[in-house]
LUMKETI-460028 format. One line per 8 residues: number of its first residue (from 0); their letters; for each residue y negated, x negated, z negated of C-alpha. Coordinates in nm, 2 decimals. Each point is the difference from the previous one (the first is absolute). Layout:
REM LUMKETI-460028
NUM = A = Y/X/Z | ...
//
This chain:
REM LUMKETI-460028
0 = XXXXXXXX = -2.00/-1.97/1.09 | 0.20/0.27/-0.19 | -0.26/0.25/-0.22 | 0.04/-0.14/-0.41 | 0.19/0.25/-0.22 | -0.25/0.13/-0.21 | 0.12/0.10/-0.37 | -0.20/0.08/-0.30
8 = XXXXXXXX = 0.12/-0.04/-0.34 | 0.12/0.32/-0.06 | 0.23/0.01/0.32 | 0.13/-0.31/-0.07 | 0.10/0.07/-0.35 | 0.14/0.36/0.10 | 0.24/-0.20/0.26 | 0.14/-0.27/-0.28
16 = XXXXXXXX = 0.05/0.26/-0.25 | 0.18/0.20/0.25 | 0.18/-0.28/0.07 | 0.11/-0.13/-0.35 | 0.09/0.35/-0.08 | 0.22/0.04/0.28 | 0.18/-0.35/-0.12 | 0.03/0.23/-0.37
24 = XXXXXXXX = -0.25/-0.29/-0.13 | -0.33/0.10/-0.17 | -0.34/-0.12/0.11 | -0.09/-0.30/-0.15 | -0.27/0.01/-0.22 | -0.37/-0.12/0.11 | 0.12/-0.01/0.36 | 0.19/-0.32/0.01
32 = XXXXXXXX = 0.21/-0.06/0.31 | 0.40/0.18/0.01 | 0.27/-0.22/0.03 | 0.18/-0.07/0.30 | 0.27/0.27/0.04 | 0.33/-0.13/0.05 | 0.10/-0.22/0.28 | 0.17/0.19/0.30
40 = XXXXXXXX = 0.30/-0.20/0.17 | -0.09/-0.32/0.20 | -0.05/0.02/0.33 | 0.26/-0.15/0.24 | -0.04/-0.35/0.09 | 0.20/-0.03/0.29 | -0.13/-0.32/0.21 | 0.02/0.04/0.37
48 = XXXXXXXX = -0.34/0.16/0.08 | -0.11/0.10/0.33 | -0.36/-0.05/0.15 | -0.09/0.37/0.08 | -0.21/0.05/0.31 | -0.41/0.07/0.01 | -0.09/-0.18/-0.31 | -0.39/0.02/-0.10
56 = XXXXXXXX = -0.14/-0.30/-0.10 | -0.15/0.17/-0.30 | 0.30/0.10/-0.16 | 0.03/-0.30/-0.22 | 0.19/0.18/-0.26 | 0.33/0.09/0.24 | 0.03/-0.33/0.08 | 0.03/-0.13/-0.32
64 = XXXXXXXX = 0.24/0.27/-0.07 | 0.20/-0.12/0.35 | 0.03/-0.30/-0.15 | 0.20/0.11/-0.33 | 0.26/0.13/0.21 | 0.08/0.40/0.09 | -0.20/0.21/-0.26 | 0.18/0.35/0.18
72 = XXXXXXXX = -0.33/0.16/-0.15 | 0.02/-0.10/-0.33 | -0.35/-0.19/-0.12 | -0.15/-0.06/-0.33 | -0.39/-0.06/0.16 | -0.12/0.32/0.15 | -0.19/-0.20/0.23 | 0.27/-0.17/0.15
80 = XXXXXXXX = 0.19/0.35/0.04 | -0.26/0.17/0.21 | 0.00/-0.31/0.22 | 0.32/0.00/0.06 | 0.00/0.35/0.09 | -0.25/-0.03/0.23 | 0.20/-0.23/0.19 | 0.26/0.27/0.00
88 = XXXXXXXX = -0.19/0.26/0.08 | -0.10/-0.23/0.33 | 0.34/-0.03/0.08 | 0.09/0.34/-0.08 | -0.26/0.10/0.25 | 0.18/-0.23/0.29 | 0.33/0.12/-0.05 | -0.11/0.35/0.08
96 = XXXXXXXX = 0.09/0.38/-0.14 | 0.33/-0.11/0.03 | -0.01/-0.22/-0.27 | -0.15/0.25/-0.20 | 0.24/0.28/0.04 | 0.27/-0.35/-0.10 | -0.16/-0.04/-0.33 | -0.01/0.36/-0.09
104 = XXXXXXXX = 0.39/-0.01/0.08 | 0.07/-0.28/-0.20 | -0.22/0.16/-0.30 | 0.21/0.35/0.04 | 0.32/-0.15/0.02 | -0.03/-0.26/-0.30 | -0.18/0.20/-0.21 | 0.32/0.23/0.06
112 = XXXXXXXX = 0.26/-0.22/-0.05 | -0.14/-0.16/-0.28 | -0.14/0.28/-0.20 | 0.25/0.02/-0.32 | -0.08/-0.34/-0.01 | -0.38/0.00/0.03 | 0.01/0.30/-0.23 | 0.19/-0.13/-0.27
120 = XXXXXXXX = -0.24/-0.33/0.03 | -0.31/0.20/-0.03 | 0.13/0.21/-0.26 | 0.10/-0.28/-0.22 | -0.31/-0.16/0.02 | -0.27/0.31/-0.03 | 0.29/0.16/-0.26 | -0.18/0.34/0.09
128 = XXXXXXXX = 0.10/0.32/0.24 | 0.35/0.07/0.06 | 0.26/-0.25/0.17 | 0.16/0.31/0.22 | -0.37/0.07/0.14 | -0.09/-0.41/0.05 | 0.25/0.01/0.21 | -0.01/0.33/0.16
136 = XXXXXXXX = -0.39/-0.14/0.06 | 0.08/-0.30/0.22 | 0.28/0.20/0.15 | -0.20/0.26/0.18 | -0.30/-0.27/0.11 | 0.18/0.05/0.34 | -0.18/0.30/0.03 | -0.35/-0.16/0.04
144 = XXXXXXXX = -0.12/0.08/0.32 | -0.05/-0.33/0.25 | -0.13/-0.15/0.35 | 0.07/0.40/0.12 | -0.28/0.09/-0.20 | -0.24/-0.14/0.23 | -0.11/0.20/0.29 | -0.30/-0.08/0.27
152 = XXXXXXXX = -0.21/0.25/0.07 | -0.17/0.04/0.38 | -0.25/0.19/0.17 | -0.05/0.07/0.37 | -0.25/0.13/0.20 | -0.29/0.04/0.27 | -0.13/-0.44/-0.12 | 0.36/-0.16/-0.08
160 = XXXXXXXX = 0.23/-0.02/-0.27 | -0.03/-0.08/-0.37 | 0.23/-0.11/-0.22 | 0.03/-0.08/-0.40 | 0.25/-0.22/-0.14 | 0.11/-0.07/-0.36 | -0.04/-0.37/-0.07 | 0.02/-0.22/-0.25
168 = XXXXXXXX = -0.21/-0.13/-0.31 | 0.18/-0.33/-0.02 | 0.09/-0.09/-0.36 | -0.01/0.27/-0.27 | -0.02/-0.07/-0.37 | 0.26/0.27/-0.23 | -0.03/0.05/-0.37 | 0.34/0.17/-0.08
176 = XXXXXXXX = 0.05/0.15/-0.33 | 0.32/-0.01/-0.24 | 0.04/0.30/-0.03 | 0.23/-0.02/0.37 | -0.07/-0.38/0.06 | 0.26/-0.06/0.29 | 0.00/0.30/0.13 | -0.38/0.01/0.05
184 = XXXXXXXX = 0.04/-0.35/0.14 | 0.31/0.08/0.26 | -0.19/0.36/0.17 | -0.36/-0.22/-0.06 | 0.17/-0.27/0.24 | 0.10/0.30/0.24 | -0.31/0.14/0.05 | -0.19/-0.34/0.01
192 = XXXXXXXX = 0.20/-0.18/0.22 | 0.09/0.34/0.25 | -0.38/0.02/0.05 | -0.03/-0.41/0.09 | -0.09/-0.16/-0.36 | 0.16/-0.26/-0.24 | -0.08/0.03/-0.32 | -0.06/-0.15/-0.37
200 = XXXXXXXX = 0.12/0.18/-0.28 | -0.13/-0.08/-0.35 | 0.25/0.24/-0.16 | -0.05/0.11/-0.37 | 0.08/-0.27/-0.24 | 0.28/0.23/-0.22 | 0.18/0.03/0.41 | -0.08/-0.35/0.12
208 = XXXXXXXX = 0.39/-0.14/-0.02 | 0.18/0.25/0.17 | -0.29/0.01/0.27 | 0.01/-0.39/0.04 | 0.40/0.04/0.05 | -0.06/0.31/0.30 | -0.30/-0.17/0.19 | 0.21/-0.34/0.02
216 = XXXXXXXX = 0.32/0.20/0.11 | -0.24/0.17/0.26 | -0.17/-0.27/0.11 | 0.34/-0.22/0.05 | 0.16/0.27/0.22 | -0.28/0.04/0.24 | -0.08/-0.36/0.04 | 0.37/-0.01/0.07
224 = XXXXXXXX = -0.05/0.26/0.27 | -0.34/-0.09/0.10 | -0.09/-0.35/-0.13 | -0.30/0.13/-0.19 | 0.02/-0.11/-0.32 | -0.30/0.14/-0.20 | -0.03/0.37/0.15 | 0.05/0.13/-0.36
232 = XXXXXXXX = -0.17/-0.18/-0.25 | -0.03/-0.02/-0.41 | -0.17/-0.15/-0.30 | 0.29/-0.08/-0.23 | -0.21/-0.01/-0.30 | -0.23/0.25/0.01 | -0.40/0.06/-0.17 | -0.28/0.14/0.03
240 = XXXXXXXX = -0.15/-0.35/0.10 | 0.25/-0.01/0.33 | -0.08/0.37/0.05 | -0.37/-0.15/0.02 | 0.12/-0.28/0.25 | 0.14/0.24/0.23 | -0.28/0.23/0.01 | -0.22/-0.24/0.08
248 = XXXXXXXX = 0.23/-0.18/0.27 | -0.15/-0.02/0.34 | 0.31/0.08/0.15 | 0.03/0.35/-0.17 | -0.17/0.26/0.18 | 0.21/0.28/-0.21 | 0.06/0.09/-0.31 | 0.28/0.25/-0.15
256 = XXXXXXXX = 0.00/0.10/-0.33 | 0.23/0.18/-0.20 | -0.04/0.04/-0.38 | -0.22/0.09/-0.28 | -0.39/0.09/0.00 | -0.13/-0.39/-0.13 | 0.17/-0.16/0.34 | -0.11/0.23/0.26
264 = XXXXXXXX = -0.36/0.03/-0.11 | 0.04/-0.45/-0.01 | 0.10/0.08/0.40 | -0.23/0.25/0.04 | -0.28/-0.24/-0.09 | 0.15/-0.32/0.19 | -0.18/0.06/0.31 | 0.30/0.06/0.22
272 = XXXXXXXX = 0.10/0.36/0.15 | 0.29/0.08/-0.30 | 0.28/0.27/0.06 | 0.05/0.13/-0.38 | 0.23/0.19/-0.15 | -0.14/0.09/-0.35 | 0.09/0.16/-0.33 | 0.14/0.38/0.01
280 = XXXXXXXX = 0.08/0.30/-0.27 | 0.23/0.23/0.22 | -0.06/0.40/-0.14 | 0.24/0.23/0.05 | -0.07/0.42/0.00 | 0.32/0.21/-0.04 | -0.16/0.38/0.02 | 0.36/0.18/0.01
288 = XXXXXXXX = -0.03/0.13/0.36 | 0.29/-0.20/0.10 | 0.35/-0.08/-0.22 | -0.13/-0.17/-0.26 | 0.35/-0.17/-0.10 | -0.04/-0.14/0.33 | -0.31/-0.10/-0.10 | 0.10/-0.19/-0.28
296 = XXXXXXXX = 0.27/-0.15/0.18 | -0.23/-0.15/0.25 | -0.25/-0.14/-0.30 | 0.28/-0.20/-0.16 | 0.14/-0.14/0.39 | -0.39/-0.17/0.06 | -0.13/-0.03/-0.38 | 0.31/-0.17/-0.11
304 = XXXXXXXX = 0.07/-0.24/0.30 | 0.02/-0.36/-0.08 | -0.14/0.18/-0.39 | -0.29/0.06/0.18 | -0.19/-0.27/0.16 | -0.05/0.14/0.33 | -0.38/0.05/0.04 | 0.10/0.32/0.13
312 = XXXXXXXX = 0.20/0.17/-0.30 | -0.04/0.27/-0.13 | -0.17/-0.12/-0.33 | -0.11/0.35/-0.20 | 0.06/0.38/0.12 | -0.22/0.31/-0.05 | 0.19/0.31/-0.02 | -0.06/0.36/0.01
320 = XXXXXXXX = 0.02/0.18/-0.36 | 0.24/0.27/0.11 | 0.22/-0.24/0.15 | -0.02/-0.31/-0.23 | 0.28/0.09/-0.24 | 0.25/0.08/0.28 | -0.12/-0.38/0.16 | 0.04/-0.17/-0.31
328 = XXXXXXXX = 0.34/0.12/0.00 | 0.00/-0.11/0.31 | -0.03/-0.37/-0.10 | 0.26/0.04/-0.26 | 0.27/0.16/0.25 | -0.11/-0.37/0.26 | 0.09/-0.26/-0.32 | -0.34/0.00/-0.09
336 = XXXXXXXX = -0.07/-0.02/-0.39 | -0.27/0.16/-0.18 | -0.21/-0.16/-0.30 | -0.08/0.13/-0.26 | -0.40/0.01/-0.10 | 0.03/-0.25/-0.31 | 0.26/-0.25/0.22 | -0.24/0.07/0.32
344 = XXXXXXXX = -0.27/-0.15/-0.23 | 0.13/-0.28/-0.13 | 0.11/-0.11/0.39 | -0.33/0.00/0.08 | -0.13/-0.15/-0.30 | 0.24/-0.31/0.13 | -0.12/0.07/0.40 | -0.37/-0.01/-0.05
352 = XXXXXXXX = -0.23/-0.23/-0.18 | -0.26/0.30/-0.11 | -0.28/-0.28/-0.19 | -0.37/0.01/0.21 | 0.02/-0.37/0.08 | 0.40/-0.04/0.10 | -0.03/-0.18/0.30 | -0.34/-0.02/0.06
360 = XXXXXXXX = 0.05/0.45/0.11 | -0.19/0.27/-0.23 | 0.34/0.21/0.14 | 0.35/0.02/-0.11 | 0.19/-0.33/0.06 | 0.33/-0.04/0.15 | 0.26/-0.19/-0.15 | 0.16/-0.22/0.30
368 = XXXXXXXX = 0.32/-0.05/-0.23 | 0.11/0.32/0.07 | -0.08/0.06/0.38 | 0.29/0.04/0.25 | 0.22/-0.01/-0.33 | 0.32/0.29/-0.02 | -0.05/0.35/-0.18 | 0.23/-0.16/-0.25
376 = XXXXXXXX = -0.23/-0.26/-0.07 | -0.29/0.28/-0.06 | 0.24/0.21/-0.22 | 0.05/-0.31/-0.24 | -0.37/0.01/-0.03 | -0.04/0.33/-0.11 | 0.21/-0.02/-0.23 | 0.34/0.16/0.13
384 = XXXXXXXX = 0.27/-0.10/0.25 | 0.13/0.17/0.36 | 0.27/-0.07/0.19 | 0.04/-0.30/0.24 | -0.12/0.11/0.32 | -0.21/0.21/-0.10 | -0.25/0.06/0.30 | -0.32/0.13/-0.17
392 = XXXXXXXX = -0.13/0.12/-0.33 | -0.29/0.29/-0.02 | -0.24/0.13/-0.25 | -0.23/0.33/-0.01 | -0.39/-0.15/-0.05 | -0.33/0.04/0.09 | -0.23/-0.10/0.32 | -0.18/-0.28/-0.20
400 = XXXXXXXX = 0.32/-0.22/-0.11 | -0.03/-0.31/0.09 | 0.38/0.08/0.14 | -0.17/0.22/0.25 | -0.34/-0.17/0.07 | 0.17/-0.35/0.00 | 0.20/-0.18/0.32 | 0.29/-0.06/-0.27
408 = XXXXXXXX = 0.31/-0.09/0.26 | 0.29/0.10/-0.22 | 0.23/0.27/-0.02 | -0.17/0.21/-0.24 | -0.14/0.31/0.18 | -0.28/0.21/-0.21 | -0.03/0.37/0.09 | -0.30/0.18/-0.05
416 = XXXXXXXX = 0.00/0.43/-0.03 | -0.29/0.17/0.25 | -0.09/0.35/0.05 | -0.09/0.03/0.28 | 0.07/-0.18/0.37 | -0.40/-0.11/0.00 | 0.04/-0.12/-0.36 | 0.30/-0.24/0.12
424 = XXXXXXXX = -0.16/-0.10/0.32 | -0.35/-0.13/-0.22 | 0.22/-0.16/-0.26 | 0.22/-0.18/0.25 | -0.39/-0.12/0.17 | -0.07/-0.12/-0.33 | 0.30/-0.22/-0.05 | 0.02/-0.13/0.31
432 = XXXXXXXX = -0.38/-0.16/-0.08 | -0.10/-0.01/0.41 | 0.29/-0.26/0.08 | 0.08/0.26/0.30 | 0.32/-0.20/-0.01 | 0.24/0.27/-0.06 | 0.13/0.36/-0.08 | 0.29/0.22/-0.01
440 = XXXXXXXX = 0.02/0.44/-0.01 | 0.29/0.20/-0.01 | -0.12/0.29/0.12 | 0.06/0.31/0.28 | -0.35/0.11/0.02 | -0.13/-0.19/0.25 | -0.36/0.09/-0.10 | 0.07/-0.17/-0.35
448 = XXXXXXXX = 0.15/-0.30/0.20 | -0.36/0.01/0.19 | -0.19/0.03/-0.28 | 0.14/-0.28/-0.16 | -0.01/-0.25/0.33 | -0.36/0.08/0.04 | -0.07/-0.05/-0.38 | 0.12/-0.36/0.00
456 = XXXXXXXX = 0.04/-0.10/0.28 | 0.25/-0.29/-0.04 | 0.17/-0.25/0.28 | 0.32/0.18/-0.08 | 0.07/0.32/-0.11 | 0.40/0.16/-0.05 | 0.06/0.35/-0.01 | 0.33/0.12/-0.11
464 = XXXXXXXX = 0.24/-0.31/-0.01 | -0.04/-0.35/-0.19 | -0.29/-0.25/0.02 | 0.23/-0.20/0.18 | 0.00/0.25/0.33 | -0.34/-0.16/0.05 | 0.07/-0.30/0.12 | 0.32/0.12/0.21
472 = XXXXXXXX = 0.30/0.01/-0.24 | 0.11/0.39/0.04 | -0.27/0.03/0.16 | -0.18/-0.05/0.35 | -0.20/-0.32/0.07 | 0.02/-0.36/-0.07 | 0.03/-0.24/-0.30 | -0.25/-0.27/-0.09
480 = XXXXXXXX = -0.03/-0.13/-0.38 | -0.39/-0.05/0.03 | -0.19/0.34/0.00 | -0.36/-0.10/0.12 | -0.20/0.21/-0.22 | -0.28/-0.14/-0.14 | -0.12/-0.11/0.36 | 0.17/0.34/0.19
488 = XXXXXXXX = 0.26/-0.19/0.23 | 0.21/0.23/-0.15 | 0.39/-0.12/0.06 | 0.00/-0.28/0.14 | 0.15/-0.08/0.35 | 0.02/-0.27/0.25 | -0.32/0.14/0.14 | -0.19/-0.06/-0.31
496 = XXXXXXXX = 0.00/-0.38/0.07 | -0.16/-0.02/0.33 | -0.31/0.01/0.13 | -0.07/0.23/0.27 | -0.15/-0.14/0.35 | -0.08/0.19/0.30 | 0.03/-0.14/0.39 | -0.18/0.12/0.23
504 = XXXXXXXX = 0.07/-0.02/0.40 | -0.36/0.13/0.22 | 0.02/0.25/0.30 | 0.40/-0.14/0.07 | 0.35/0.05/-0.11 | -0.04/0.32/0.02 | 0.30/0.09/0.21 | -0.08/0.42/0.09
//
């Protein structure tokens, strides 16, 4: 029997608020149930269903779903999902590592073809980030690494041989956030399925419809190819209480979480080994060493992508005194637009909710209406207008703004002056709160790029280009949309779904 999830009050209430707010609803007062966010497309009821092989008699819950006709790995009950996926995770594992490195082909090539229209989908229904960068997201999932990421690793000597394999979990549960809802679903599916998994997603309510419309298209082309239907499953109307079901499924030995604080500590707690990818507060440290209208060039490429939702961008900057003016211009010269301190104010009057008990924090509150939404957006706000297009607006603060101590997620970059390289490197500690997610210098002293690696010691950590460099656009490495943080997988992989197990062969094989 599967370990119960154990929640207390307070966890529970964090996860439906974070919910609700992500929906652009309010909690409802004295903790009465949310409503049922709304209904994703039906699944495809197609008739024609084929037994699949190596059915369980315990998994009541696929048959019943057999007998609806082809779900493609659409399902309202959790429960029923995570059966189903365990069926096709037993057929996944007789068809081999060639069906594996199949799946990932179909997933790279559809994802592809169909990214304009994914992206537009997914844009239309989150109506946050930037069509151009939706888009652009699904269109470089390609570069997720897949089966090839999975070496054995032997030993030989004087008693035999030895070797350790990657294998798989069998099904693993994904929380996908919608902030990049498809595109954490399509390199999630590469990663799972490359190391020998299916999955069940229980994607972010706000990201459910356009995730329903990927994981059926998946799911339809590989059963085509393969004749496994469920590989990729979903929960086309997403809560906390299916969240709950799929924690506690006896069939999930896995958990991947990616989104805010309240839903990775529910995993953390659930009983089952959880990959997270938690909350982050990127710093940046510009201490003129380098060209710092390169610099500021580099800020706006990261901090302004998809108007900053990346977990990775560049969110506030810390810059050296003698240099800050010349940066500042620097911003300007990129398309950048400068508050000033009276409209700076009044944006963040309409950004944060500053009242002790606003939301159940004692700490600045963010308002979800304006996350992911475009500089123009923000401008209106404060009380002026920019051009269309703009990229990115800026303001000069200080290091306790809730613009810099807050994960805000829009394109509204605060800069803070320093005096001295220690100075920056202590207030970019401070904002970054112990996340060790990530952080950015531009910099030639490589002691001052030491210093600063050492002081906070994040997964990632970008010297001299965009945050985006750090997960292998302009720079070296690969791409994954779920940074393992809070539990220090760090980018995730094919490799970080397996389980490693070791053969061993006594006194023979040895062949010198």
């Amino acid at each position: 029997m599967s370990t119960p999830l154990q929640l207390d009050e307070n966890t529970l209430r964090t996860v439906v608020e974070e919910v609700l707010r992500g929906l652009g609803r309010a909690p409802a007062a004295g903790g009465d149930r949310p409503a049922a966010p709304a209904p994703a497309p039906a699944p495809n009821k197609a008739e024609g269903s084929k037994a699949s092989a190596a059915v369980p008699s315990q998994l009541g819950g696929s048959s019943r779903a057999a007998s609806r006709g082809r779900r493609f790995g659409v399902f309202e009950d959790a429960k029923e999902a995570c059966a189903a996926a365990h069926e096709a995770f037993l057929q996944l594992k007789e068809q081999g590592v060639a069906a594996r490195v199949k799946v990932v082909d179909i997933v790279k090539e559809m994802v592809t073809a169909r990214a304009v229209e994914w992206g537009r989908l997914e844009f239309e229904e989150t109506k946050i980030g930037r069509l151009e960068h939706k888009i652009e997201k699904l269109q470089i999932v390609k570069l997720v690494p897949g089966v090839e990421w999975l070496k054995p690793y032997g030993l030989s000597g004087d008693h035999g041989i030895t070797m350790e394999e990657n294998t798989p979990f069998g099904v693993v549960g994904a929380i996908t956030p919608v902030t990049h809802s498809v595109p954490t679903i399509s390199g999630n599916i590469i990663n799972i399925v490359a190391a020998g998994n299916s999955v069940v997603f229980n994607p972010h309510p706000g990201g459910a419809r356009c995730a329903v419309t990927a994981v059926r298209a998946y799911n339809e082309a590989i059963h085509a190819a393969l004749g496994i239907e469920n590989l990729v499953c979903v929960i086309e109307k997403p809560t906390f209480e299916s969240f709950d079901a799929l924690a506690k499924s006896e069939f999930v030995r896995l958990l991947c979480v990616t989104g805010g604080p309240g839903v990775v500590q529910a995993a953390m707690r659930s009983g089952k080994r959880a990959i997270c990818a938690g909350p982050g507060n990127p710093p940046v440290l510009v201490d003129g060493t380098g060209c710092v209208k390169k610099a500021a060039r580099d800020i706006i490429a990261g901090g302004a992508y998809d108007n900053n939702l990346l977990c990775i961008g560049e969110k506030q900057v810390f810059v050296l005194e003698s240099v800050a003016d010349q940066f500042l211009e620097g911003l300007q010269a990129a398309g950048a637009v400068k508050l000033s301190t009276t409209q700076f104010e009044k944006l963040t009057a309409a950004a944060f909710t500053l009242s002790k008990d606003a939301g159940g924090c004692s700490h600045s509150v963010l308002n979800r209406a304006l996350i992911g939404r475009d500089a123009a957006v923000l401008a209106r706000e404060a009380g002026t207008t920019v051009p269309a297009g703009t990229p990115m607006l800026f303001a000069e603060t200080h290091l306790d703004h809730p613009f810099v101590m807050e994960e805000q997620m829009m394109p509204m970059l605060p800069v803070v002056r320093v005096k001295s390289v220690g100075q920056g490197i202590d207030y970019a500690l401070r904002s970054e709160h112990g996340y060790k997610h990530s952080a950015i210098i531009h910099s030639l002293n490589v002691d001052h790029m030491t210093q600063m690696a050492r002081a906070l010691d994040t997964t990632l950590f970008v010297k001299n280009g965009p945050s985006l460099a750090g997960l292998g656009l302009g720079g070296e490495g690969y791409l994954s949309y779920s940074i393992a943080t809070t539990t220090g997988e760090g980018i995730t992989n094919p490799r970080t779904f397996t389980r490693t197990r070791r053969c061993v062969m006594v006194d023979n094989l040895r062949i010198y």
